[in-house]
Structure formats: C-alpha cells, structure tokens
Backbone as a chain_set.jsonl record, in Angstrom:
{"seq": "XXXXXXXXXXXXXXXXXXXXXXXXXXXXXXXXXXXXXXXXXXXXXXXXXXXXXXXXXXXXXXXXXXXXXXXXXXXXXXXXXXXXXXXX", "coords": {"N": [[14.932, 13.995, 4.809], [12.204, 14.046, 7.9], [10.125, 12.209, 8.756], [8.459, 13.848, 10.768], [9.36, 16.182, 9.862], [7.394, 16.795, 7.901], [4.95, 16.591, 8.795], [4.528, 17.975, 11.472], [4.393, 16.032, 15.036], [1.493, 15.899, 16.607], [-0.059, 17.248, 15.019], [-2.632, 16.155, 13.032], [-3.101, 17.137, 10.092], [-1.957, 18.296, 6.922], [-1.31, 20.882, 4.722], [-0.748, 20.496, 1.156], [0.201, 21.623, -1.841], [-2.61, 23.293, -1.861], [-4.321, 21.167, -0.718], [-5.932, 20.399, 1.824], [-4.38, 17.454, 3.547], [-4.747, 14.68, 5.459], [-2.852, 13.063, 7.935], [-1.876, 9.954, 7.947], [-3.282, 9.202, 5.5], [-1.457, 8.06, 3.162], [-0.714, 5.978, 4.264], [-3.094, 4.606, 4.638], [-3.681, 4.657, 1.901], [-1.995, 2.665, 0.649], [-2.37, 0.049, 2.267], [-5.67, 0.068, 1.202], [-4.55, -0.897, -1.538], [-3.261, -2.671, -1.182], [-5.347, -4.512, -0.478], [-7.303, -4.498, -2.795], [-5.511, -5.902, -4.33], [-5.001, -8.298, -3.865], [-6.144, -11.347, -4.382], [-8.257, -13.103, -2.485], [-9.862, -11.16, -1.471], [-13.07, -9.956, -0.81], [-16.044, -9.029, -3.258], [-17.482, -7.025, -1.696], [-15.249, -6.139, -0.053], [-13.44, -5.435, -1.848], [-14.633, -3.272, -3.35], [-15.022, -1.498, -1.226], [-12.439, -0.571, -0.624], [-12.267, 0.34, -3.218], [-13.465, 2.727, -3.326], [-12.658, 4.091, -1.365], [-9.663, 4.52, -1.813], [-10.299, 6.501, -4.118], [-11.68, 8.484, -2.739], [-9.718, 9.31, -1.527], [-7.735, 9.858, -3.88], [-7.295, 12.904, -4.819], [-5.524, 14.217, -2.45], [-3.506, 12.676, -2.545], [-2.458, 13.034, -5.34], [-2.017, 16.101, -4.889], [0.381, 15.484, -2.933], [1.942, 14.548, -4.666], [2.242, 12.001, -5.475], [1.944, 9.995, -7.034], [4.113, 10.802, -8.96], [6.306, 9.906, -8.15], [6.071, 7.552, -8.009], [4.683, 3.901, -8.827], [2.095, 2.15, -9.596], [2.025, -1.582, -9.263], [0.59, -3.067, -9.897], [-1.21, -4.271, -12.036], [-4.195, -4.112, -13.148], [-5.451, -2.606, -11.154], [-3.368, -0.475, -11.584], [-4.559, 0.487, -14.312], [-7.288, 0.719, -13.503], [-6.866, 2.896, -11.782], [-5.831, 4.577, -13.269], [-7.883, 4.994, -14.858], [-9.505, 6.381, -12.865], [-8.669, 8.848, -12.908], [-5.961, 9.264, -12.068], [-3.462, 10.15, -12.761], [-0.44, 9.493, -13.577], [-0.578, 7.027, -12.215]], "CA": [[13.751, 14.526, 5.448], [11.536, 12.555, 8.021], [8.144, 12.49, 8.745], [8.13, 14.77, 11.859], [9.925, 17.717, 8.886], [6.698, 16.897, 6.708], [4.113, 16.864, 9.404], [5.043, 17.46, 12.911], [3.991, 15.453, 15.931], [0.292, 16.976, 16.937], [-0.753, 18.065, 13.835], [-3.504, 15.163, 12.004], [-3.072, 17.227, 8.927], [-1.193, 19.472, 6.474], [-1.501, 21.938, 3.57], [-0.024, 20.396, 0.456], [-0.23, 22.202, -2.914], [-3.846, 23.468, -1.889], [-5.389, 20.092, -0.802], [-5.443, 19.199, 3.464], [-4.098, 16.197, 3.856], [-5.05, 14.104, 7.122], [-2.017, 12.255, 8.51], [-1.768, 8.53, 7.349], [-3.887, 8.816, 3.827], [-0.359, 7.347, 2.527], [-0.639, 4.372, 4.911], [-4.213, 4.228, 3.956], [-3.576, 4.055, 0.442], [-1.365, 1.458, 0.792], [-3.428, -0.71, 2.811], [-6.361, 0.029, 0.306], [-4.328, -0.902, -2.98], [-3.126, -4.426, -1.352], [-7.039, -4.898, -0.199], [-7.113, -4.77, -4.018], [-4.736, -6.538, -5.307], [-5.843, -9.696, -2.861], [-6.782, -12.409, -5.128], [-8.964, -13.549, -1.449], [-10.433, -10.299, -1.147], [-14.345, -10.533, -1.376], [-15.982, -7.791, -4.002], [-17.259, -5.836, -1.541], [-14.141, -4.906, 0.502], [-12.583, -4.419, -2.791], [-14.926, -2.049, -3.476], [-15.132, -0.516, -0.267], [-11.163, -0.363, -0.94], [-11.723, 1.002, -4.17], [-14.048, 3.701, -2.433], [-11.163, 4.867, -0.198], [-8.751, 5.406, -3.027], [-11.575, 7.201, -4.947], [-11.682, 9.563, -1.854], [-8.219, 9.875, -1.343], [-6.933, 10.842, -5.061], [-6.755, 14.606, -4.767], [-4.779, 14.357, -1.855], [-2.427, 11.359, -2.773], [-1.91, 14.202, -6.207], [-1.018, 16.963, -4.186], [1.135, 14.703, -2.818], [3.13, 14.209, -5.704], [3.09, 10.149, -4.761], [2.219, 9.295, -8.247], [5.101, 11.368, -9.759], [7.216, 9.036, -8.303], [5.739, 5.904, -7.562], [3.589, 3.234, -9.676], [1.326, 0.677, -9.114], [2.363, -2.097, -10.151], [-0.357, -4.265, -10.073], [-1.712, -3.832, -14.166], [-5.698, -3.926, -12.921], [-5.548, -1.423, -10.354], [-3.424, 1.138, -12.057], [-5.686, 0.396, -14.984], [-8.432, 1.686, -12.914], [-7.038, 4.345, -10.926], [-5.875, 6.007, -14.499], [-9.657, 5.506, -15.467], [-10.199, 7.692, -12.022], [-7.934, 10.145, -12.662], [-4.993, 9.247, -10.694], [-2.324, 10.347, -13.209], [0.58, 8.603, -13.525], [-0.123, 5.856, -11.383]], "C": [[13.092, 13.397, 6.234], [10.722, 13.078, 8.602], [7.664, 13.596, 9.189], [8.365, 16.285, 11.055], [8.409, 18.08, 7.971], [5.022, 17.39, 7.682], [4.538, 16.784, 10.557], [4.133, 16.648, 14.212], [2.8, 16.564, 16.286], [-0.299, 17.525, 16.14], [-1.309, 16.677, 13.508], [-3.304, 15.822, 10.313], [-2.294, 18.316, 8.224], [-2.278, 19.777, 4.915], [-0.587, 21.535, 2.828], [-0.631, 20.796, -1.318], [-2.006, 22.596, -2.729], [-4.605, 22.47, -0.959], [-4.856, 19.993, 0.994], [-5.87, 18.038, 3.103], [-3.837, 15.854, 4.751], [-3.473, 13.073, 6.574], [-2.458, 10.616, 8.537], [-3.035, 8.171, 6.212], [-2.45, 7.8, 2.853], [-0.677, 5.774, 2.838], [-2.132, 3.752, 4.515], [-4.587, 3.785, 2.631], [-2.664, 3.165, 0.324], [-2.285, 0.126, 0.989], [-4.337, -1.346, 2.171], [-5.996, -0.811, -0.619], [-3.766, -2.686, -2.579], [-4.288, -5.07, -0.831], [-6.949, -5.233, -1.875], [-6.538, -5.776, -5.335], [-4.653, -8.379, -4.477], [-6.935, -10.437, -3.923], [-8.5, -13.351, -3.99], [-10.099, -12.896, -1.076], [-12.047, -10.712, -2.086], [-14.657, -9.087, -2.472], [-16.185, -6.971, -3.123], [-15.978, -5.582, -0.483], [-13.1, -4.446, -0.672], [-13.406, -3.195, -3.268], [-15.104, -0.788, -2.616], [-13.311, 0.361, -0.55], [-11.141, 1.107, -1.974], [-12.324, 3.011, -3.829], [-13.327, 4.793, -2.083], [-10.419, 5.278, -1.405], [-9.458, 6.274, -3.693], [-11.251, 8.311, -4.158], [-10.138, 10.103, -1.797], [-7.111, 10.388, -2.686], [-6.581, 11.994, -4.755], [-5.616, 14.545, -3.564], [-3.266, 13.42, -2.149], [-1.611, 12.548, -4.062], [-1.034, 14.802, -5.51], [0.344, 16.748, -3.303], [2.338, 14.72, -3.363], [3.494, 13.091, -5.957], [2.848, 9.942, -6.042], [3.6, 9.781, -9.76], [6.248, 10.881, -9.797], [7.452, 7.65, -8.17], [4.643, 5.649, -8.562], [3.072, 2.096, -9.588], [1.547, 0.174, -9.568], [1.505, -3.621, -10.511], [-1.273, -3.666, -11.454], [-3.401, -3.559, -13.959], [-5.854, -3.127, -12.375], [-4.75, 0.176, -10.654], [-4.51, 1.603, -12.97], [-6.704, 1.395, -14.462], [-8.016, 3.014, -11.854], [-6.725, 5.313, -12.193], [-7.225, 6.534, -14.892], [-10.008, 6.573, -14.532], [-9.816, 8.816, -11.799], [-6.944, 10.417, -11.78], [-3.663, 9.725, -11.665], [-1.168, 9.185, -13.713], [0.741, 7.568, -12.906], [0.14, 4.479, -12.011]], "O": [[13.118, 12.224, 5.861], [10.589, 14.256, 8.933], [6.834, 14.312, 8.628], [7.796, 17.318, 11.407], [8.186, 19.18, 7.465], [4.22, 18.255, 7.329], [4.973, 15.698, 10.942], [2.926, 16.868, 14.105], [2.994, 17.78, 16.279], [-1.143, 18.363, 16.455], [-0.454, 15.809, 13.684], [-3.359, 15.029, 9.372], [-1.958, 19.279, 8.914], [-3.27, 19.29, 4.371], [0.546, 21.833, 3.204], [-1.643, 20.331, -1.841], [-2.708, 22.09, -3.604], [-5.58, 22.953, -0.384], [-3.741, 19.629, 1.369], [-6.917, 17.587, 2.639], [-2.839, 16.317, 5.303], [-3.134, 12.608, 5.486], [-3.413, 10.239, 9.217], [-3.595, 7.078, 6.125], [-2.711, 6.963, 1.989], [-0.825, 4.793, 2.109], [-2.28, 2.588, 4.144], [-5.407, 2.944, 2.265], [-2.8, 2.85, -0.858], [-2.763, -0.604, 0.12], [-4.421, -2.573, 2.127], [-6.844, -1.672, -0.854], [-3.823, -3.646, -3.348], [-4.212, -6.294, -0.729], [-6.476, -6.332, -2.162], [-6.849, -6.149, -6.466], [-4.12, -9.386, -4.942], [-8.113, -10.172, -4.165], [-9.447, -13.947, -4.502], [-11.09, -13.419, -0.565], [-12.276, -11.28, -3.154], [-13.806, -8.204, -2.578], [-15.45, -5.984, -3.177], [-15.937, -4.395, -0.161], [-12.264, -3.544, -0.625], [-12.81, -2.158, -3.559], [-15.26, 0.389, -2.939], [-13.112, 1.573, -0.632], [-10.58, 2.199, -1.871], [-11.749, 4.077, -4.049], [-13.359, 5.987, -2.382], [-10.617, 6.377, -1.924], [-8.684, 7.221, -3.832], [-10.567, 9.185, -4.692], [-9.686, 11.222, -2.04], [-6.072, 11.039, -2.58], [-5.422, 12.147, -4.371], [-4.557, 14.986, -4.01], [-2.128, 13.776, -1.844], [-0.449, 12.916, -3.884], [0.153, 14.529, -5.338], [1.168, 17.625, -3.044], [3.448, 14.849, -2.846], [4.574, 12.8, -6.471], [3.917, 9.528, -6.49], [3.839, 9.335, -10.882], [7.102, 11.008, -10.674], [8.428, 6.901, -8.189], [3.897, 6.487, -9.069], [3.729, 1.059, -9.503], [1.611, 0.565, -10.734], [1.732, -4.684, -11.088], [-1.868, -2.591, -11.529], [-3.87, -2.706, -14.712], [-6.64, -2.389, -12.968], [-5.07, 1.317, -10.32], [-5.223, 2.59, -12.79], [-6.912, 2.543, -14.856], [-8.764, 3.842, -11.333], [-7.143, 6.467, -12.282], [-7.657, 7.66, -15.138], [-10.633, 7.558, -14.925], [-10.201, 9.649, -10.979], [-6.869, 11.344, -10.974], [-2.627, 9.576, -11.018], [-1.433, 8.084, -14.194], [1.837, 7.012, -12.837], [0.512, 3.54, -11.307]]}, "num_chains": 1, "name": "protein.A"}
C-alpha cells in the first residue's frame, strides 16, 4: 500500500475508524516525540510537544499506530500510557 491508497493527493484528511484524521498527524507525531526525547530541548517546547501528542492521541488510535509500533524512549511511553495512548 502507499500513501496516495491511504489518502489520496487533494484530500488534507480522512475517516479512520470514526476519528478525521488531517494529513501528516503521523509526521507530526514523530517530530513531537523526538522534541521529547531531546535531552537539549527546553521545558517549554517539551511541553508544547507534549501538548501536540495530547491532541493528537485519538487520531494516532484510530490509526492503529500504537498496535504496531512503540516508543521506545522509557519516559515518554511512560507518559503517553499515563494519557491514554495504549500500547505505546
């Protein structure tokens, strides 16, 4: 499958299990989680970071990204289990 099968070109967002999801929340949560895991990073853009992931759970779920992927930084799954991220 590739990207264009999941969301096609022109669309910002889809319908997954219930939840719209805007086009690059993935790349965003990425982004976010090594803002995080940045020993350099000041508190607040880690918290602005942590912010963003906060917002972006339900969709990252519907997703399914934590069903097959896991953070592997021990502080930040830590806290995304505390926020209800599942399996991350």
């Amino acid at each position: 499958m590739r990207a264009e099968d999941v969301l096609p070109d022109g669309r910002d967002q889809g319908d997954f299990n219930g939840v719209a999801v805007r086009k690059g929340t993935v790349g965003a949560f990425l982004a976010n989680a090594r803002a995080c895991s940045d020993p350099q990073a000041s508190a607040e853009a880690v918290a602005a970071a942590r912010r963003d992931i906060r917002e972006a759970l339900p969709a990252l779920r519907a997703l399914g990204l934590f069903e097959v992927l896991q953070v592997r930084d021990p502080a930040l799954r830590a806290w995304m289990q505390e926020e209800g991220a599942g399996a991350a």
